[in-house]
N, C-alpha and C positions, 0 to 999 in steps of 0.2 A: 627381342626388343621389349621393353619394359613398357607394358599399358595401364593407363591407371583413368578413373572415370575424369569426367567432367568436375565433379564435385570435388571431389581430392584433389583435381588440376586448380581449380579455384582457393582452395584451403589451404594448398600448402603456398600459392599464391599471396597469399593475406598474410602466412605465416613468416615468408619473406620479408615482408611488408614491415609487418608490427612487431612481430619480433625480435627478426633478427637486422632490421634497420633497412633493410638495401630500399630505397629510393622507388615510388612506382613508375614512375615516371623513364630512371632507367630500365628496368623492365620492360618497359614499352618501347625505347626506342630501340631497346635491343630487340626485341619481336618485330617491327616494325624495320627495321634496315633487314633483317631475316628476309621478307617478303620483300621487299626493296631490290635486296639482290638476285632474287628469284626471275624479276621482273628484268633486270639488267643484260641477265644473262639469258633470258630464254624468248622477251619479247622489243629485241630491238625494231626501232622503227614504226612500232605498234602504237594506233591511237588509245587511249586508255581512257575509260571512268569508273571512276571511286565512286563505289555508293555507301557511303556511311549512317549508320545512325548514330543517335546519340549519348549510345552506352560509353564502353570501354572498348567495345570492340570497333566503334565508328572512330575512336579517339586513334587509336592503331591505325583505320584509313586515311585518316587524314594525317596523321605524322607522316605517312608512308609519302600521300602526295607533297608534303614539305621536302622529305629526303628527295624523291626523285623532282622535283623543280627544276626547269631549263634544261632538263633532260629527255624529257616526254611530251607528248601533247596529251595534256588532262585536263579532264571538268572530273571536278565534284559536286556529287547529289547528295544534298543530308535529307534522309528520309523519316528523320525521326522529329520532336517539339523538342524546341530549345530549352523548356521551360522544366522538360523534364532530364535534360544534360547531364554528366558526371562529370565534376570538376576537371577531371583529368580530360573532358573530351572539349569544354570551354578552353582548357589552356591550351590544347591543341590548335585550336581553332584558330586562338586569337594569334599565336607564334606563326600560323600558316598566312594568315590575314596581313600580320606587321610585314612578311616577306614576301606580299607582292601577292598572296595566291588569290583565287577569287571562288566563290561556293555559289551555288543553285542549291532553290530547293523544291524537295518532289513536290512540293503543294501546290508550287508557282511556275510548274510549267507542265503543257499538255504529254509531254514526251517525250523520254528519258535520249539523252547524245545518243547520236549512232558511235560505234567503238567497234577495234579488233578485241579488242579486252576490258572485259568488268572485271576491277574487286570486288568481291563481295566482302564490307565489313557492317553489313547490319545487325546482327543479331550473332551474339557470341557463345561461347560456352552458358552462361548461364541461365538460357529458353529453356525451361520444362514446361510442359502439359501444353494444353491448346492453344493456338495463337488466336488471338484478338482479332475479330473483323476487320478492325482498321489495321494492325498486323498484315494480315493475309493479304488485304486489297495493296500492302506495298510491296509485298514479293511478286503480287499475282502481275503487276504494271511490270515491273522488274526484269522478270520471267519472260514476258511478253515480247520483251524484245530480242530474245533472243540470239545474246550475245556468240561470236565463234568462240572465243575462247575464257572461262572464265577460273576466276583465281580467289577460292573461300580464304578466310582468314581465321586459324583458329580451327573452324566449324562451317562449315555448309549453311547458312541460313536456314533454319527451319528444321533444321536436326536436333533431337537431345542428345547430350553429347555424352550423358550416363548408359542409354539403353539403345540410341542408333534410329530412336524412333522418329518417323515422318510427326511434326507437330502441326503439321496442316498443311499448306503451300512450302515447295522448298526449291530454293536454288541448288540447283544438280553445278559441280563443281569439276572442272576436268583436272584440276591441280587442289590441293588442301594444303597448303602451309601451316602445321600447325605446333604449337609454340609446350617445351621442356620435355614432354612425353607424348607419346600418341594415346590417344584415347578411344576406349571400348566404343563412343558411340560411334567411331569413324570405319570400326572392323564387325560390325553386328548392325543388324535391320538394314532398314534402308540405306543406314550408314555408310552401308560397303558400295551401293550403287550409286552414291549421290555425291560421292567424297573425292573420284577422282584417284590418281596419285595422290599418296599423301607424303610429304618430306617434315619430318622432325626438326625443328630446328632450337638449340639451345640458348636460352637467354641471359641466362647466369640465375638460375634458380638453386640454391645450394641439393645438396642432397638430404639434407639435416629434414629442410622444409617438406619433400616427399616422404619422410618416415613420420614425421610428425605428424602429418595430413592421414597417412594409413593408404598412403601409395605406394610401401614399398615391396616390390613384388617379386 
């Protein structure tokens, strides 16, 4: 199986993107029905919470919870300021919102759903070096609850996904869905312990976009 870091997963990402046209947005929902189906198949009947931030990779949680809608029982938690959002996790948001869904947030409640299942989509491929105090304090709530079963996105929270390193508090993951290649940080350091199964799933990243990026291995 072809591994490629975190960083090259993001580049050839972009490369996708800018270069060669393909839509980010499809990207993501093909990442996102990816873990969608994961979900279908392996946690029926299961109460579910999405904890999103509000990167790219909370944009992912909550596409997720739009696909699975009147499917599941879900709350979503955006753990992250709105203020600091990626366009793509705003249009998210708002398509989840026009269709009925409804969102919490960690600021505004003492204590995260009880659930058979967290997604974890807070913190995605692109965390390097130390997490932020106020960081920490939303994995370490997170964490605390002690979900049975949980399901990273991408990335483990808290993982670098170049080097596998612990970047502070992490969400230990018993499943990693994660998105075009598997990446070094999910088979090295902590990486290996925290990641789970990890299932590859393909998004429609060309192959062009992994050479270009210096993923091809």
């Amino acid at each position: 199986m072809e591994v490629i870091t975190g960083s090259e997963a993001k580049a050839a990402d972009r490369y996708a993107i800018d270069v060669m046209g393909i839509p980010s947005l499809e990207l993501m929902q093909n990442a996102s029905a990816c873990v969608a189906e994961y979900i279908r198949t392996s946690c029926k009947d299961k109460k579910i919470v999405i904890c999103a931030g509000t990167g790219n990779n909370g944009a992912d949680g909550i596409c997720i919870a739009n696909i699975l809608m009147g499917e599941f029982d879900i709350d979503v938690v955006i753990t992250g300021d709105l203020k600091k959002a990626s366009w793509e996790f705003l249009y998210q948001l708002s398509a989840y919102k026009r269709a009925g869904g409804k969102v919490m947030y960690l600021s505004d409640i003492r204590r995260l759903p009880e659930a058979d299942v967290l997604v974890d989509a807070i913190y995605g491929i692109g965390l390097k070096g130390a997490l932020r105090p106020d960081a920490s304090l939303i994995l370490a709530k997170v964490k605390a609850m002690n979900y049975p079963h949980i399901i990273a996105v991408d990335v483990p929270s808290g993982i670098n996904s170049d080097t596998g390193e612990a970047t502070g508090v992490v969400i230990s993951a018993n499943v990693t869905v994660t998105f075009g290649r598997n990446k070094t940080g999910l088979i090295t350091g902590d990486g290996i312990l925290c990641s789970g199964k990890v299932i590859v799933c393909d998004i429609g990243i060309p192959e062009e976009a992994y050479v270009r990026a210096g993923g091809n291995t």
